[in-house]
TIDREN-487400 format. One record per residue (C-alpha): residue number from 1; x, y, z. Coordinates in nm, 3 decimals. Layout:
+-----+---------+---------+---------+
|   i |      c1 |      c2 |      c3 |
+-----+---------+---------+---------+
| NUM |       X |       Y |       Z |
...
+-----+---------+---------+---------+
//
This chain:
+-----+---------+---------+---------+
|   i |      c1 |      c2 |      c3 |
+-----+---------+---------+---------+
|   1 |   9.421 |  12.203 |   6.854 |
|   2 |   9.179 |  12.108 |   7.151 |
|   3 |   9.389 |  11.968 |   7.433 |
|   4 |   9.115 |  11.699 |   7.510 |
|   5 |   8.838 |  11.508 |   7.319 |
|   6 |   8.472 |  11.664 |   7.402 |
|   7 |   8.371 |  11.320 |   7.482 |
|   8 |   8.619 |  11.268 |   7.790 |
|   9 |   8.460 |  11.584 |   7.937 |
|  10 |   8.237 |  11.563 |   8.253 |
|  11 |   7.869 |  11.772 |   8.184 |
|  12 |   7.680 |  11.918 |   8.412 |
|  13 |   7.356 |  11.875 |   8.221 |
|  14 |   7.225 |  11.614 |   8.418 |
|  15 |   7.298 |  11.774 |   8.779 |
|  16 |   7.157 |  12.094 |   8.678 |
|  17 |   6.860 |  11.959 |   8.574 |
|  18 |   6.753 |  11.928 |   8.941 |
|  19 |   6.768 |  12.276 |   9.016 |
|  20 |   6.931 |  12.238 |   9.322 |
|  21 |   7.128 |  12.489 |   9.516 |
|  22 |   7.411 |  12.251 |   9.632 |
|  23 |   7.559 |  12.009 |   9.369 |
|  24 |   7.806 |  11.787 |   9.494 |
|  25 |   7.981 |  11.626 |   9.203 |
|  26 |   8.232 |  11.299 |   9.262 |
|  27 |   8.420 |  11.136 |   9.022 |
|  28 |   8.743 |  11.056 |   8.899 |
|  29 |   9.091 |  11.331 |   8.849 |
|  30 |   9.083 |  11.487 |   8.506 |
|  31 |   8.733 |  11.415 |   8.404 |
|  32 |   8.631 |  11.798 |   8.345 |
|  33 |   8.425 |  11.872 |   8.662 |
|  34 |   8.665 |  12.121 |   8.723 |
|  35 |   8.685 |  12.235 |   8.369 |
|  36 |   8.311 |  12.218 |   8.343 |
|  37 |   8.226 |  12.397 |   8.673 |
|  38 |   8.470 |  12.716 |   8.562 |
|  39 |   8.336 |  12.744 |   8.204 |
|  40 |   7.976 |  12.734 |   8.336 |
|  41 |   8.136 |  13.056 |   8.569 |
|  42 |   8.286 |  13.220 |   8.330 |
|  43 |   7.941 |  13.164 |   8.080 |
|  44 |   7.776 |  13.304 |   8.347 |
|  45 |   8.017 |  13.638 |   8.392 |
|  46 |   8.022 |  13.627 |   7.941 |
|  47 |   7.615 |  13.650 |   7.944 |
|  48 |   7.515 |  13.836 |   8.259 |
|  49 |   7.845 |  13.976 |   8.429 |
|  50 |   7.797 |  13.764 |   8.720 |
|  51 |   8.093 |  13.629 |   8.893 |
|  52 |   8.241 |  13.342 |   9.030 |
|  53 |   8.385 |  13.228 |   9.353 |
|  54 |   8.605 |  12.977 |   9.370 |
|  55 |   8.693 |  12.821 |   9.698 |
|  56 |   9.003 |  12.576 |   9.834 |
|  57 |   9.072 |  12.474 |  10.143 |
|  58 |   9.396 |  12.651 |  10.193 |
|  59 |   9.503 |  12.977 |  10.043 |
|  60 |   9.828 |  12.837 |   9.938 |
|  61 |   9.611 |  12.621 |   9.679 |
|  62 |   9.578 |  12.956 |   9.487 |
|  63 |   9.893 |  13.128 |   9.523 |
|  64 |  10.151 |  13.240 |   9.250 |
|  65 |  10.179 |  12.951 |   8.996 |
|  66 |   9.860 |  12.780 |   9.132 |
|  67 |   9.659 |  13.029 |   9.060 |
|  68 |   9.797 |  13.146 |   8.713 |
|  69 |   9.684 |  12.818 |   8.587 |
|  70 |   9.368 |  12.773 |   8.678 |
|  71 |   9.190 |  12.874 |   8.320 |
|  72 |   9.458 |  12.756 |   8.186 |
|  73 |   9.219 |  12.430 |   7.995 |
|  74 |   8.977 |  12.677 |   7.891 |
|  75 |   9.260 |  12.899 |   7.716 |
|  76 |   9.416 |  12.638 |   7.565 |
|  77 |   9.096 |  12.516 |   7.428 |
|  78 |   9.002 |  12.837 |   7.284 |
|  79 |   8.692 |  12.863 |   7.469 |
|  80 |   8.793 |  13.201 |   7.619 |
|  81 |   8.821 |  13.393 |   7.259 |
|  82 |   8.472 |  13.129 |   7.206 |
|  83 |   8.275 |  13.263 |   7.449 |
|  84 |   8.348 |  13.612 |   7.387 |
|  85 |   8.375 |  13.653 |   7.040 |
|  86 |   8.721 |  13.727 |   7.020 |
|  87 |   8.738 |  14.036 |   7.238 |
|  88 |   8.950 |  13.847 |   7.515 |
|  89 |   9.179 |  13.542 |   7.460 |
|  90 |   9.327 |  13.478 |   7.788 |
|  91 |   9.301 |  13.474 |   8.135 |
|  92 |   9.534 |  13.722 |   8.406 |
|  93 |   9.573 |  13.609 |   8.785 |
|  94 |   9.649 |  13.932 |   8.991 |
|  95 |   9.553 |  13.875 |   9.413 |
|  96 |   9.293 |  13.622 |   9.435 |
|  97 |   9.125 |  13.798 |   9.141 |
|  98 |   9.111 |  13.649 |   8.778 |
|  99 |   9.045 |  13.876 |   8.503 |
| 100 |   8.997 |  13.815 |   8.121 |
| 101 |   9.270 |  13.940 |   7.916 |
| 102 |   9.421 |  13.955 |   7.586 |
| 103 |   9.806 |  13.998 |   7.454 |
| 104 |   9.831 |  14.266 |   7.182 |
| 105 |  10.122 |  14.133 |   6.869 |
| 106 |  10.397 |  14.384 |   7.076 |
| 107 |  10.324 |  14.175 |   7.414 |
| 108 |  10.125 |  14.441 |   7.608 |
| 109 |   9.897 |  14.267 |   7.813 |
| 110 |   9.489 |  14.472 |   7.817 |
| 111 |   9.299 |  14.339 |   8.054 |
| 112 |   8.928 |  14.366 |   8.165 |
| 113 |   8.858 |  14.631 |   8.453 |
| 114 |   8.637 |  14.368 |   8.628 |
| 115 |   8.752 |  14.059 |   8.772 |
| 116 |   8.525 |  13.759 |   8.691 |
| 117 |   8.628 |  13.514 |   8.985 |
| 118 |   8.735 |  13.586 |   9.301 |
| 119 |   8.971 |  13.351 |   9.524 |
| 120 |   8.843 |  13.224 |   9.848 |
| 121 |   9.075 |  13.015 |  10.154 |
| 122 |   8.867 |  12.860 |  10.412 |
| 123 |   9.210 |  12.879 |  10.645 |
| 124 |   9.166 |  13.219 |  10.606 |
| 125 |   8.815 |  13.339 |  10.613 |
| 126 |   8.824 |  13.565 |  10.864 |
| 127 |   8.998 |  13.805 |  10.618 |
| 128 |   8.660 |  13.796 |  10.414 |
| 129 |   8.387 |  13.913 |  10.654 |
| 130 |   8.383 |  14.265 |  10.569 |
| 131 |   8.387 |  14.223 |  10.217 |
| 132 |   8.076 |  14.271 |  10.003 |
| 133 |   8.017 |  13.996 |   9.670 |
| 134 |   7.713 |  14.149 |   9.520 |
| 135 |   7.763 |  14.007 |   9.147 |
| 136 |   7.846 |  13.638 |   9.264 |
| 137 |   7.622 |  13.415 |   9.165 |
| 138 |   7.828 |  13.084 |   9.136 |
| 139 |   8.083 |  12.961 |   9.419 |
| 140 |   8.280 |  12.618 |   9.333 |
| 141 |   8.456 |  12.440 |   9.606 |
| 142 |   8.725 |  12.233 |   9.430 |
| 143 |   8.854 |  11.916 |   9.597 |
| 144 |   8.648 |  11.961 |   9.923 |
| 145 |   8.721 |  11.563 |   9.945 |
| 146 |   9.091 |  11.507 |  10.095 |
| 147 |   9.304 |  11.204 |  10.221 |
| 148 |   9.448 |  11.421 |  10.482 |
| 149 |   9.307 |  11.672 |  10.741 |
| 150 |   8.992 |  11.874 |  10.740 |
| 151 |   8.974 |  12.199 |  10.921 |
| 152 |   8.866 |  12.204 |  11.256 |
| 153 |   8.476 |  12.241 |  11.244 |
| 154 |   8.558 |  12.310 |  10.883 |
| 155 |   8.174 |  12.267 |  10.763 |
| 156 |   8.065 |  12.554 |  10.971 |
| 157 |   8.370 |  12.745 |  10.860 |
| 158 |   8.226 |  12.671 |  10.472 |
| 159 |   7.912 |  12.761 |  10.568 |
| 160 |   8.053 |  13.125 |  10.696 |
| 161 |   8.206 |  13.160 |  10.362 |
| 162 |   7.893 |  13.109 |  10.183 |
| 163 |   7.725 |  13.344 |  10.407 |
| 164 |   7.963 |  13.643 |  10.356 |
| 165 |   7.925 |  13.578 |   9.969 |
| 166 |   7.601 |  13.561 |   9.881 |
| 167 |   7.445 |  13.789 |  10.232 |
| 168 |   7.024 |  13.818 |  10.147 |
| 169 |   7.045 |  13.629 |   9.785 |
| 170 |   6.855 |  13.377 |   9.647 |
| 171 |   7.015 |  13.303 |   9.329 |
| 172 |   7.321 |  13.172 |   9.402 |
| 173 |   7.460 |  12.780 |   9.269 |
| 174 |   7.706 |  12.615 |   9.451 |
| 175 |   7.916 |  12.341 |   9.309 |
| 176 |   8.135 |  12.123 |   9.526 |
| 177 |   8.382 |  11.919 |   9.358 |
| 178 |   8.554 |  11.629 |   9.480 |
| 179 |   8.786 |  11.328 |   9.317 |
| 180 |   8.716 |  10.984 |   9.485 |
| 181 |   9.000 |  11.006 |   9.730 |
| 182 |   8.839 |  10.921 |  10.078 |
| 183 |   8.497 |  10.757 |  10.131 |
| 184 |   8.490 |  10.839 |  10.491 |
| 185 |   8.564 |  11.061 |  10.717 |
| 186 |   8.461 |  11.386 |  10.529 |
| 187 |   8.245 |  11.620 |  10.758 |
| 188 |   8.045 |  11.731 |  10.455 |
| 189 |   7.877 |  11.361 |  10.438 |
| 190 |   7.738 |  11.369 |  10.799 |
| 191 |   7.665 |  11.754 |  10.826 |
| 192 |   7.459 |  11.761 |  10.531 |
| 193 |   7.302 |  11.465 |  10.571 |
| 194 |   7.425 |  11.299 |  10.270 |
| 195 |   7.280 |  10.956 |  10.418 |
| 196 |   7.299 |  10.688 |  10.107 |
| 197 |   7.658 |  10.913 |   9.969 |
| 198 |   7.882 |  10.613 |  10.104 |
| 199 |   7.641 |  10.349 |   9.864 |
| 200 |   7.604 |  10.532 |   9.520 |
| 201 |   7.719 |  10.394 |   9.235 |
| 202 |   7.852 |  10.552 |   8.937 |
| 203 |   7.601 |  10.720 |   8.737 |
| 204 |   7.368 |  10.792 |   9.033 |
| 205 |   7.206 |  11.129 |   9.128 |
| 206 |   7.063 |  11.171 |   9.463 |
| 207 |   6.833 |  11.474 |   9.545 |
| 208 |   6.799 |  11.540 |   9.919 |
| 209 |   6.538 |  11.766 |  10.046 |
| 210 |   6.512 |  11.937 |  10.391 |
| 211 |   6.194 |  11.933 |  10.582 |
| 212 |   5.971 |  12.233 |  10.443 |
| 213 |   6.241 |  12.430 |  10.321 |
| 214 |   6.351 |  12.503 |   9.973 |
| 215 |   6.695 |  12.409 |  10.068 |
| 216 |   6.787 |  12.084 |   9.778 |
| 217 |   7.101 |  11.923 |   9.756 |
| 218 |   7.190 |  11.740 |   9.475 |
| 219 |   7.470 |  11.459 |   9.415 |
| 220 |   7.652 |  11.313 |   9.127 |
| 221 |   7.884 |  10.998 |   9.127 |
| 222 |   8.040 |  11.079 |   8.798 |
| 223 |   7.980 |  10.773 |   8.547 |
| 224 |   8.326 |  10.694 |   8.379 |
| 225 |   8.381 |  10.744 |   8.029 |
| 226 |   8.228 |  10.545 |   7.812 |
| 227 |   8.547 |  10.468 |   7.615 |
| 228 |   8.796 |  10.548 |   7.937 |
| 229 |   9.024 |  10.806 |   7.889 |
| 230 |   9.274 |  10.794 |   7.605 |
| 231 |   9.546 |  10.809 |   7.850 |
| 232 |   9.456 |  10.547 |   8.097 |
| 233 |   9.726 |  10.307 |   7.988 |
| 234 |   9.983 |  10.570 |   8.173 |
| 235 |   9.802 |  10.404 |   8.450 |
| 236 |   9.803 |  10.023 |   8.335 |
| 237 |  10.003 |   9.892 |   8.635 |
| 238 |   9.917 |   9.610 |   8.879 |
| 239 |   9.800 |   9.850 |   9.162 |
| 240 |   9.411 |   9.827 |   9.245 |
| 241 |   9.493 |  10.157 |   9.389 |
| 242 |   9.504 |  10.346 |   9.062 |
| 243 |   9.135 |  10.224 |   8.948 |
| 244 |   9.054 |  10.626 |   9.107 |
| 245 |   9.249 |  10.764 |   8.835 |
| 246 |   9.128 |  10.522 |   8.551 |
| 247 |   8.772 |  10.463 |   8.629 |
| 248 |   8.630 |  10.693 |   8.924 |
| 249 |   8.651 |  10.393 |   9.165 |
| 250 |   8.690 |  10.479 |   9.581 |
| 251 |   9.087 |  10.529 |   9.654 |
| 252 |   9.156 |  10.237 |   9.882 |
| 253 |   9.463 |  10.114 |  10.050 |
| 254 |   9.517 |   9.761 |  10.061 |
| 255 |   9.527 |   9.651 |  10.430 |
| 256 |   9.647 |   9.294 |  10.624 |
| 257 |   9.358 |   9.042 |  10.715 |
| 258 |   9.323 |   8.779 |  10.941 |
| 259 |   9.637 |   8.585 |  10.966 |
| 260 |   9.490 |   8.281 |  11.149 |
| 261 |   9.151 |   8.156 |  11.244 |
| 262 |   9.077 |   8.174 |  11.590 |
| 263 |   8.729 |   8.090 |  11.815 |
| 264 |   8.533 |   8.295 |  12.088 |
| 265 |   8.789 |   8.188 |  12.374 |
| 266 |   9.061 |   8.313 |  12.196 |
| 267 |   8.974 |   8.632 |  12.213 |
| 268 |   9.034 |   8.846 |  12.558 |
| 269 |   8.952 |   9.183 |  12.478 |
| 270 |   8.668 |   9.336 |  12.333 |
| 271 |   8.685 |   9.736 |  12.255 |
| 272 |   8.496 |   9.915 |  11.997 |
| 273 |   8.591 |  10.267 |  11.756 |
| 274 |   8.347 |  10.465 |  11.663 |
| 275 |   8.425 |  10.733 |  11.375 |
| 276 |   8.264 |  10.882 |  11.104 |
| 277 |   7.909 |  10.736 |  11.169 |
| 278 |   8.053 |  10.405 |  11.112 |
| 279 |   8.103 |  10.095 |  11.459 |
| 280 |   8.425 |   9.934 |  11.474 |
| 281 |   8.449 |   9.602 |  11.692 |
| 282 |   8.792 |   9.495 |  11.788 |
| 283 |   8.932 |   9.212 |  11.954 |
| 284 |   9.255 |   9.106 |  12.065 |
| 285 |   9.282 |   8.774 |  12.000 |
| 286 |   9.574 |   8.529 |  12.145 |
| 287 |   9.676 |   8.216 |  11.954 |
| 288 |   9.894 |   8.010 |  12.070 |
| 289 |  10.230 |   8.279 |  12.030 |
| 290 |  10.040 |   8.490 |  11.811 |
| 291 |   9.876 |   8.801 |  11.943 |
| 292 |   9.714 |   9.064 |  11.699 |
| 293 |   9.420 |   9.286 |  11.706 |
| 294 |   9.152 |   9.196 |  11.463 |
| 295 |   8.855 |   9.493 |  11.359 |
| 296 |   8.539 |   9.417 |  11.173 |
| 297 |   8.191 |   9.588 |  11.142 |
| 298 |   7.964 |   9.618 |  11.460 |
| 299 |   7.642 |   9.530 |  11.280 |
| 300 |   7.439 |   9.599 |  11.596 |
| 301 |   7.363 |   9.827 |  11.860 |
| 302 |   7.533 |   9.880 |  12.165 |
| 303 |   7.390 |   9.752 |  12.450 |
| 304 |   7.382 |   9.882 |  12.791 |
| 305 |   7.655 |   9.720 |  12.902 |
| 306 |   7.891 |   9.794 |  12.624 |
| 307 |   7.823 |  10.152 |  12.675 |
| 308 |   7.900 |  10.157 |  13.009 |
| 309 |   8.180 |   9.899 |  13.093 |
| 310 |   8.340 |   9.824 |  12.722 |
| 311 |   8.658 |  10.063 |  12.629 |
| 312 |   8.540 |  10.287 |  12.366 |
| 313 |   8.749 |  10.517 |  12.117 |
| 314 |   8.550 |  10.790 |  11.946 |
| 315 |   8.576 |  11.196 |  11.899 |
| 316 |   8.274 |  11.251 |  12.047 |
| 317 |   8.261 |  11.360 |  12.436 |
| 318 |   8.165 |  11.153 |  12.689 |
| 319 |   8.191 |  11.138 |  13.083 |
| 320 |   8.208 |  10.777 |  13.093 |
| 321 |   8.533 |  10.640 |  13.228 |
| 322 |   8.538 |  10.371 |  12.945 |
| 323 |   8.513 |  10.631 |  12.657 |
| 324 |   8.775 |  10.743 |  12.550 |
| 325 |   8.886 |  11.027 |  12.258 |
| 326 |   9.237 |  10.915 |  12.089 |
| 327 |   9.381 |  10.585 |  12.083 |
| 328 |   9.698 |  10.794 |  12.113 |
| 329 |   9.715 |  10.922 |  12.379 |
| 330 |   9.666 |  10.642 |  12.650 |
| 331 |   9.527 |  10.693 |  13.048 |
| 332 |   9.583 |  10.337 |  13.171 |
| 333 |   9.760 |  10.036 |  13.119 |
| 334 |   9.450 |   9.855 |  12.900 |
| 335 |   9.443 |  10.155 |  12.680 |
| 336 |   9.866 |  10.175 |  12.661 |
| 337 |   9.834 |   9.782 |  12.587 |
| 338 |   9.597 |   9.809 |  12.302 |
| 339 |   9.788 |  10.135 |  12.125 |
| 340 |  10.125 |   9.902 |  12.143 |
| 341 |   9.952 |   9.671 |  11.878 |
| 342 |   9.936 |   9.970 |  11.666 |
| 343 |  10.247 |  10.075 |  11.689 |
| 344 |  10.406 |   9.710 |  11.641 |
| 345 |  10.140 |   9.640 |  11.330 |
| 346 |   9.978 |   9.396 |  11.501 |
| 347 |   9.644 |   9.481 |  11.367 |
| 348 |   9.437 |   9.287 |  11.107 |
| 349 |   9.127 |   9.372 |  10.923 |
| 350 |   8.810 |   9.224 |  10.792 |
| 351 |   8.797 |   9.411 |  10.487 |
| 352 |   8.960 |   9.708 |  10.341 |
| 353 |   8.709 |   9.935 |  10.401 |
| 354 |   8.728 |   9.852 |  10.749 |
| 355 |   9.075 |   9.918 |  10.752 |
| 356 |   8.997 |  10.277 |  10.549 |
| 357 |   8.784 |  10.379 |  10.867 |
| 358 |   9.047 |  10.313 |  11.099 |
| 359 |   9.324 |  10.468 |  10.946 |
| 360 |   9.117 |  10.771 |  10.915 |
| 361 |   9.055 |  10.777 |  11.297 |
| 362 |   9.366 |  10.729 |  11.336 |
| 363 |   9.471 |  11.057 |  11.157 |
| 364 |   9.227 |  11.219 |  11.315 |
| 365 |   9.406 |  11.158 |  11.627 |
| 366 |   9.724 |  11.251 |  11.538 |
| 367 |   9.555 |  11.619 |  11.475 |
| 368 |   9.603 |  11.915 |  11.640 |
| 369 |   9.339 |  12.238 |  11.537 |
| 370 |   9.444 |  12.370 |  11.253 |
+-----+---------+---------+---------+
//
């Protein structure tokens, strides 16, 4: 018996009707991009003997038990034995390498010569270089959205990946995958250009096009289920926080607001963050005993002054003395001051989404290159 219902399955239909090289596919967990992305692959390798790369961030993602499983839907739907009439039934892991396979009634295990995916680490791709990929004609980069740490410079490490795979080829898809975990901070928004990605609603496909080449990009913000998943009430609690897992909506912690009105006089320090395209403006505001830091949107550009004489926290390089690169990691006694309110949770947000691009600053400085 099928595992899942056809209808709670993700298609690609609609992306791959752009043509593009790049689709970028969001959504919610466990609503078949994966599954969708490998059974197109393995299609592919079934009708033309072209393989499949698939690509994680870390090669421990793919190891042992990680990678055993990763056909493991397919299999259990019967779309292995499906797809090739019978003359395979299930898939063998073996060293980065998957292979189709079947189990004979005494339990030997015959397996194809050929693999028809290949495992790929970005943490690793150095290992890679020398190797050759001829027959790969789609790459899938699972979960290149995370809540924790990117690479350093990991976009141009991706980019070196997809270079040593597909070398002087023109005929190569690429599917990037990713669950809405973290609507900020990923590099792949800013490097590609991904300009209106932070403002798509479900159901959306954008097509971006660069300058005169043939280079398209297109991206998918999954629309939910129809009929939600017939397992959603698993996820029935009171937590806004689990709407990711039931209907595709933006992972969000819930963060503290403004305790107490205050006025212009009460505040007696202005500094700004800047991180992932997005203008903080913070103020430390004194009330009577109460003392906090309070961060909303900077809806307009800096002036002169602010760029010069205003403390500023941001990863980019600057030789200004007022800019300055972790909040962390203090030079005076203004910038010591402001990280204590950090430290002590004295810091209050406008919205949640405010407080979403601060936290990920924050973890940004608490990184070392990894």
């Amino acid at each position: 018996m099928s595992i899942l219902k056809k209808s709670v399955f993700y298609s690609l239909k609609n992306i791959l009707s752009k043509d593009a090289q790049y689709n970028i596919i969001i959504g919610e967990r466990s609503n078949g991009k994966t599954y969708s992305c490998l059974k197109y692959g393995l299609e592919q390798y079934v009708k033309k003997q072209k393989q499949t790369a698939i690509i994680r961030r870390f090669r421990e993602d793919f190891i042992g038990q990680r990678g055993v499983v990763m056909f493991d839907g397919l299999v259990a739907n019967g779309e292995i034995s499906k797809l090739t009439k019978g003359i395979w039934t299930n898939v063998y892991y073996y060293r980065s390498c998957w292979y189709l396979c079947k189990y004979l009634e005494n339990g030997e295990r015959v397996k194809d010569e050929t693999p028809f995916a290949y495992g790929f680490a970005l943490n690793s791709a150095e290992h890679d270089k020398s190797t050759s990929y001829p027959n790969i004609d789609v790459i899938i980069f699972d979960e290149f959205i995370t809540r924790n740490l990117y690479l350093t410079d990991e976009f141009t490490i991706f980019q070196n990946v997809i270079s040593t795979i597909i070398r002087q080829r023109d005929n190569v898809k690429i599917f990037m995958l990713g669950n809405t975990i973290n609507k900020y901070a990923c590099p792949y928004v800013d490097e590609m250009g991904l300009k209106h990605f932070k403002n798509m609603k479900q159901g959306d496909i954008d097509v971006y096009r660069y300058g005169d080449s043939k280079l398209t990009v297109a991206v998918e913000y999954c629309k939910p289920n129809e009929h939600g998943k017939p397992n959603n009430y698993y996820f029935a609690f009171d937590n806004p926080k689990l709407a990711m897992i039931t209907g595709g909506e933006w992972e969000i912690n819930i963060y503290p607001h403004l305790p107490i009105k205050y006025k212009p006089k009460d505040v007696i320090l202005h500094f700004y963050v800047n991180y992932s395209s997005e203008w903080l403006h913070c103020e430390i505001v004194k009330v009577d005993d109460n003392t906090f830091i309070y961060v909303h949107p900077k809806t307009t550009p800096l002036n002169e002054y602010d760029k010069t004489h205003v403390i500023i926290f941001t990863p980019e390089f600057s030789s200004l003395p007022n800019w300055n690169r972790r909040i962390n990691e203090p030079r005076n006694k203004i910038t010591r001051n402001i990280f204590e309110y950090f430290i002590k949770d004295k810091v209050f947000y406008s919205s949640n989404d405010v407080g979403e691009i601060m936290r990920n600053y924050l973890l940004w400085c608490r990184k070392t290159d990894i």
